[in-house]
ZANU-228496 format. One record per residue: residue in three letters; y, x, z of N, C-alpha, C, CB in turn. Coordinates in steps of 0.02 Angstrom, whole numbers, padded with zeros to 5 digits, always signed. Glycine has a CB too. Example, Ala and Ser with C-alpha at 12.3 -4.5 7.8 and 13.67 -1.06 7.14 Angstrom:
% ZANU-228496
ALA-00284+00660+00390-00225+00615+00390-00165+00660+00390-00224+00565+00452
SER-00112+00642+00354-00053+00684+00357+00002+00645+00394-00030+00704+00286
END
This chain:
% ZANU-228496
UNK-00676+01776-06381-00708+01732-06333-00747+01680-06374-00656+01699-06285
UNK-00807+01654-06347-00851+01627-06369-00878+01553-06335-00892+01677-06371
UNK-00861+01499-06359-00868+01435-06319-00888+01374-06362-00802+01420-06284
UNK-00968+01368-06346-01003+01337-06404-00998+01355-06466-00990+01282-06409
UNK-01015+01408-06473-01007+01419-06543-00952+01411-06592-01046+01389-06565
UNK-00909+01409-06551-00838+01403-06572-00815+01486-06555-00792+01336-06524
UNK-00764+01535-06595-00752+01595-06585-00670+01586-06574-00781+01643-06644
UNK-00646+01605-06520-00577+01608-06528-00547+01680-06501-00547+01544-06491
UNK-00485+01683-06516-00446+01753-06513-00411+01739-06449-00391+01771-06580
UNK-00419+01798-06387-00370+01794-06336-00304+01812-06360-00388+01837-06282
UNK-00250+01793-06337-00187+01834-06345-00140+01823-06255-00134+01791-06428
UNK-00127+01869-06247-00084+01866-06192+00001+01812-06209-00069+01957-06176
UNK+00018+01781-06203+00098+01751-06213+00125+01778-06155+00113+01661-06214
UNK+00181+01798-06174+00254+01828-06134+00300+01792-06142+00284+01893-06155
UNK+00315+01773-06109+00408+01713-06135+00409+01712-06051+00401+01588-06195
UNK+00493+01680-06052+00528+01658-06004+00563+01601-06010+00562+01698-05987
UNK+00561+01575-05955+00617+01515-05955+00695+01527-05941+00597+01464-05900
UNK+00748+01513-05976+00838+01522-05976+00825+01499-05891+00905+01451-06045
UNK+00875+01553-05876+00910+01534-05804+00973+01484-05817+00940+01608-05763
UNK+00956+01435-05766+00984+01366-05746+00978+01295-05833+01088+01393-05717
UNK+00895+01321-05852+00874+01265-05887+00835+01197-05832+00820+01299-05946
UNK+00843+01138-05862+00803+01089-05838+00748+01129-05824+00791+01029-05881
UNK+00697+01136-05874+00635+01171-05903+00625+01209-05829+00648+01228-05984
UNK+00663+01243-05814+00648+01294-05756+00650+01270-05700+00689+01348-05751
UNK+00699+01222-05677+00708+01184-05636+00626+01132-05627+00779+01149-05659
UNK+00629+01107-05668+00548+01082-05663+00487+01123-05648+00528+01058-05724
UNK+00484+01171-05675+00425+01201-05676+00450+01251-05593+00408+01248-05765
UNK+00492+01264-05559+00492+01313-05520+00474+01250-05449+00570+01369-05526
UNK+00492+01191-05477+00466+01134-05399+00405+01116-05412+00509+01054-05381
UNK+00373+01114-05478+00284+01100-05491+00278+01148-05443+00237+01118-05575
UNK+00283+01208-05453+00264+01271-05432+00251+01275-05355+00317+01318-05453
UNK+00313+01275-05335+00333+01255-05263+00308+01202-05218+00391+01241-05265
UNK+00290+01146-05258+00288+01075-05206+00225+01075-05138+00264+00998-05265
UNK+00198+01155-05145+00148+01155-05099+00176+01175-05033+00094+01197-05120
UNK+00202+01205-05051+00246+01256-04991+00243+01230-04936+00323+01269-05000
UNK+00262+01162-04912+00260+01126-04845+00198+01135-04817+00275+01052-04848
UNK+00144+01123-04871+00077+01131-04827+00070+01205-04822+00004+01095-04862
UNK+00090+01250-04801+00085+01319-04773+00106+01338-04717+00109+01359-04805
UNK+00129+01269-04692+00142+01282-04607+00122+01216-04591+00228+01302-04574
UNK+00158+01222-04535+00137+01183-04491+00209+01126-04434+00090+01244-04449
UNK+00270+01158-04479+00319+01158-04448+00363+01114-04488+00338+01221-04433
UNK+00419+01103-04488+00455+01070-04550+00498+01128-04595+00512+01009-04521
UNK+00476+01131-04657+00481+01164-04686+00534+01104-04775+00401+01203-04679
UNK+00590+01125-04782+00642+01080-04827+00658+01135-04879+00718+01045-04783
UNK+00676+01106-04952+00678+01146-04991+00738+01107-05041+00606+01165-05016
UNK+00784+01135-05068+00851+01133-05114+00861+01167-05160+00903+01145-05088
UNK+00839+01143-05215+00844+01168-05271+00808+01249-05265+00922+01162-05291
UNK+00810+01312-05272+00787+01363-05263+00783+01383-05172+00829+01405-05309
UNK+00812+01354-05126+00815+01369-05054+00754+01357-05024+00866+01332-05019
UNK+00731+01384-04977+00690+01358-04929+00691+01348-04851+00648+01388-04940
UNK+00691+01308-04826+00720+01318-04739+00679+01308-04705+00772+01276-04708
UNK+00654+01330-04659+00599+01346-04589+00647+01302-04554+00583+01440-04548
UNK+00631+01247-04513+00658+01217-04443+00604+01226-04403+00683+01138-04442
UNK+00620+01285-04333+00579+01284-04285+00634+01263-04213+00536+01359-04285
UNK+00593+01268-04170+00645+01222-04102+00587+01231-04057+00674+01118-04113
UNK+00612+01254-03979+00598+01262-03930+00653+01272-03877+00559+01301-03938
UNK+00614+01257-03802+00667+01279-03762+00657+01350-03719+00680+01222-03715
UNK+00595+01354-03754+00603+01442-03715+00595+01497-03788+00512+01466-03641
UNK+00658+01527-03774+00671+01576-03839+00599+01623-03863+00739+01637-03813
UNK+00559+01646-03794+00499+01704-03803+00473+01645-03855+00438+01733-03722
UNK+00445+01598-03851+00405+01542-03861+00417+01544-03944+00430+01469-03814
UNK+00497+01520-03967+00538+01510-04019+00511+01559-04057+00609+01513-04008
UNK+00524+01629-04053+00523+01691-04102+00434+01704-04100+00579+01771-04068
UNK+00390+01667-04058+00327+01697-04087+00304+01636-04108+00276+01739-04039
UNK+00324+01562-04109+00316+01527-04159+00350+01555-04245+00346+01465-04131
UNK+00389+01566-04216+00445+01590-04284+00389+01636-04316+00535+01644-04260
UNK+00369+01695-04292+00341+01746-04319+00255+01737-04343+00355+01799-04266
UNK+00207+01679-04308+00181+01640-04337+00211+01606-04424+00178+01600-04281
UNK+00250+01575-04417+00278+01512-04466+00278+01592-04528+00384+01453-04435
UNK+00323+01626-04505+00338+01672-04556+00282+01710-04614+00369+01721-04517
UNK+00223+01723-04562+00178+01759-04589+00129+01700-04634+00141+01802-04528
UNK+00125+01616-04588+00112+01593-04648+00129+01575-04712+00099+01568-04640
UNK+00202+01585-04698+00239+01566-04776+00221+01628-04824+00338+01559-04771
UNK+00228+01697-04780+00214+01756-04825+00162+01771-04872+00210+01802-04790
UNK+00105+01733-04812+00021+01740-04863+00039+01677-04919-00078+01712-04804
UNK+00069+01631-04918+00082+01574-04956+00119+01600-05026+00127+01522-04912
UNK+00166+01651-05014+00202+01689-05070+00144+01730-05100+00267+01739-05042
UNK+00109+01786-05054+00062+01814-05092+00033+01772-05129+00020+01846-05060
UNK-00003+01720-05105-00055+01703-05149-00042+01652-05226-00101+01669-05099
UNK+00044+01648-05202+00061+01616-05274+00110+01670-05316+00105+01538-05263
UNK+00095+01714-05306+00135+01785-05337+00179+01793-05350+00127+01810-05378
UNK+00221+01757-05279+00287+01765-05261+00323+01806-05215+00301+01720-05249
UNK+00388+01830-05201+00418+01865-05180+00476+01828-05139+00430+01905-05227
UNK+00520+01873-05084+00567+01834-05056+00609+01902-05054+00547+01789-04985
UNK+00676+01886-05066+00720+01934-05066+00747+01937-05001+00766+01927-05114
UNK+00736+02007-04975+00759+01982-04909+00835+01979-04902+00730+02027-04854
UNK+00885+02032-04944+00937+02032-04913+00966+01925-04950+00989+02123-04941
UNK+00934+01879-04949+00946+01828-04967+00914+01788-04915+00931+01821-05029
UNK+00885+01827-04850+00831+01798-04812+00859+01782-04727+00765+01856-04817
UNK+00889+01734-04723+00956+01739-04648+00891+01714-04606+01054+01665-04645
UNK+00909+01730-04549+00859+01686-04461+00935+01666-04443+00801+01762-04370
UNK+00943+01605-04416+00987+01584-04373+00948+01530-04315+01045+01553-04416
UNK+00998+01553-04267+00974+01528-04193+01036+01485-04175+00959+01595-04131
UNK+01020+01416-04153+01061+01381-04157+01033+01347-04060+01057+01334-04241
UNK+01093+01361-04038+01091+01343-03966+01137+01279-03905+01106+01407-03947
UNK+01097+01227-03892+01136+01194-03875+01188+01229-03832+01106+01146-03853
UNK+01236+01195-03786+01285+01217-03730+01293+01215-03670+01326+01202-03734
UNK+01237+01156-03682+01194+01143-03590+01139+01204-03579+01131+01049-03582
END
């Protein structure tokens, strides 16, 4: 590569960061801190977790907000070339008693 007349050598770097370093811990919430703006909803995050809070009183209503919220978090993973494991991936429905 060539930049002002300056010549330099590409090289690809490969490394990883130790699981449960500071180092990783930092760099995986740089990473992350966008995430909220990919919805529209309240969206909270814990250490590696992420939690969707949606709320309605009509359930049809609930699950196609839900399924909205979902697909924007999904394009949000694509486009930061991330993944979600699903069997790590719970929906819970939480219902008052009235």
């Amino acid at each position: 590569m060539k930049i002002e007349n300056n010549k330099f050598q590409v090289n690809q770097i490969e490394c990883t960061i130790p699981t449960g370093s500071i180092l990783g811990a930092l760099l995986y919430l740089i990473y992350v801190n966008d995430i909220a703006k990919s919805s529209n909803e309240n969206i909270l995050s814990f250490a590696d977790d992420i939690y969707l809070y949606l709320s309605d009183s009509n359930i049809e209503n609930l699950f196609s907000n839900a399924n909205i919220q979902f697909n924007k978090l999904y394009e949000w993973f694509c486009v930061n070339l991330l993944s979600v494991t699903p069997n790590k991936t719970k929906l819970t429905i939480l219902k008052s008693p009235k």
